[in-house]
N, C-alpha and C positions, 0 to 999 in steps of 0.2 A: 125930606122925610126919610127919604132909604139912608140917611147919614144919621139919622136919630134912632132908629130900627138896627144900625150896625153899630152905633155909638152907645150900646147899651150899659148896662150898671156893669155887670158879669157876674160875679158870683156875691147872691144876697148878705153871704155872711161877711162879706169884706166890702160891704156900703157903710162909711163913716158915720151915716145917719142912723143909722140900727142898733147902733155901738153900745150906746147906754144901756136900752134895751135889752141887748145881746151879756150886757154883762149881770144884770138883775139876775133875769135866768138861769145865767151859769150860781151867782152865788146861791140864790134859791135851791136850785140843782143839788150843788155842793152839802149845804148845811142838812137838806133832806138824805141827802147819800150817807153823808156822816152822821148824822142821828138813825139811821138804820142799820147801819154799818155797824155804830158802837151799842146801841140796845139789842140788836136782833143776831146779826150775820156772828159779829166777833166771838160775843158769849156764848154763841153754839159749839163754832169753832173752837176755843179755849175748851169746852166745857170735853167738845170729842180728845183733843188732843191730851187732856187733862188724863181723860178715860184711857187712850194710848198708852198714854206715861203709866197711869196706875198697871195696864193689863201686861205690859212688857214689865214693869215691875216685879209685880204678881210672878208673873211666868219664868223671869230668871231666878225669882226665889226658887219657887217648885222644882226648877230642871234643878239647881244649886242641893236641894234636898232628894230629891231623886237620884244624885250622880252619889250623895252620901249613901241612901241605902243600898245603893247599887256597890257602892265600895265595900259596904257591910255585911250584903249578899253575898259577894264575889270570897269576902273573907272567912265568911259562916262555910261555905263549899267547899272552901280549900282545905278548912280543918277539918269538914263531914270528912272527905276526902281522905286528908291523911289518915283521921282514927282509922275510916273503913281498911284501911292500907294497912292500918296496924295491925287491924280486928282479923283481915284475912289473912296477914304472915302469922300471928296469933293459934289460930284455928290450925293453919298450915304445918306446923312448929309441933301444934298438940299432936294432928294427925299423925305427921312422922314419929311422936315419939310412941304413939300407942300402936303402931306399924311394927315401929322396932322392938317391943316389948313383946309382941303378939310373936314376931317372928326368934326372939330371943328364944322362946316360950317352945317355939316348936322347932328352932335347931337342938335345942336342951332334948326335948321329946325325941329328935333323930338318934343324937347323937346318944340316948338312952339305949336306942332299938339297936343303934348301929355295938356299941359295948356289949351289948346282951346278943346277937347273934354274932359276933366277932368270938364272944367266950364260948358258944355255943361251938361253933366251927372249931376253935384250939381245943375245944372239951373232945371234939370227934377226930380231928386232926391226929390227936393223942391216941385216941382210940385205934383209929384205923393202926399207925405205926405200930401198935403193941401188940394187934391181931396180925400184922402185917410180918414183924418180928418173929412170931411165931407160927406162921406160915414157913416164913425165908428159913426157920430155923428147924421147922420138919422137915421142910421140899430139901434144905443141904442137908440130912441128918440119914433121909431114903438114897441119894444122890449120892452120898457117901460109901453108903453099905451096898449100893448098888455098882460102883467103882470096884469096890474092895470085891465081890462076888467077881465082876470082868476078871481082876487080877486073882482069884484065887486065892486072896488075902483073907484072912480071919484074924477078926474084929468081933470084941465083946462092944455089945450096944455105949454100955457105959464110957469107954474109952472113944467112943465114935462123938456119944453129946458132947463129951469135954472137950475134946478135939475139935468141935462144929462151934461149941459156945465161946472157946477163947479165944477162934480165928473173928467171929461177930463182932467181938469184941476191941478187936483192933492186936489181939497180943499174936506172934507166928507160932 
């Protein structure tokens, strides 16, 4: 008995006698796993992956359209951009020239004041020399008569101016 006890089958699924058994099962098994498998499991599956394919689809459209207005963008800005660039050498351009005009306007204005008191001064310039003239031409004419008394010399006045006015004059 302890040899029948040790002389056992071993493992149930490898008893020749079961076999047939063992194989019903399996096909059973089988044809249920596959009829769940292709009504239920599959067409979910397919159905998500289907959803994947569409949404990755979808989505490189959108990014594909997005990177367009974004090129469109980027291009609209460049040209905001330059106008602005123009608009401000523009303004820039006007500024300076109404600068220059302004300041044309008032060197014109200087140079008015600077002519009119430059005529001013040679008007007095003039002046002083011809009072001046006839200063230099009494002070040498006393200066003279005043020589002539030192020496004892007599001098009629008249003989003194023409003698005082032609030495003035550059003649000896």
């Amino acid at each position: 008995m302890a040899e029948t006890a040790n002389s056992g089958i071993g493992m149930p699924q490898l008893d020749i006698s079961t076999f047939s058994n063992q194989i019903f099962w399996l096909v059973v098994t089988m044809v249920v796993l596959y009829y769940v498998m292709s009504r239920v499991a599959l067409p979910r599956i397919a159905a998500v992956l289907a959803d994947r394919r569409g949404t990755i689809t979808s989505d490189i459209a959108a990014a594909e359209e997005y990177k367009l207005k974004a090129q469109q963008a980027e291009e609209a800005y460049n040209k905001a951009l330059a106008d602005a660039r123009a608009e401000a050498n523009r303004i820039v351009e006007a500024a300076k020239a109404e600068m220059q005009a302004e300041l044309d306007v008032q060197i014109a204005k200087a140079d008015a004041e600077i002519s009119a008191k430059s005529a001013e001064s040679e008007r007095r310039i003039r002046e002083i020399r011809y009072s001046e003239m006839e200063l230099v031409t009494e002070v040498s004419k006393d200066v003279t008569n005043d020589i002539l008394r030192v020496f004892d010399a007599k001098a009629d006045s008249r003989s003194v101016t023409a003698a005082v006015n032609a030495r003035l004059k550059g003649g000896a």
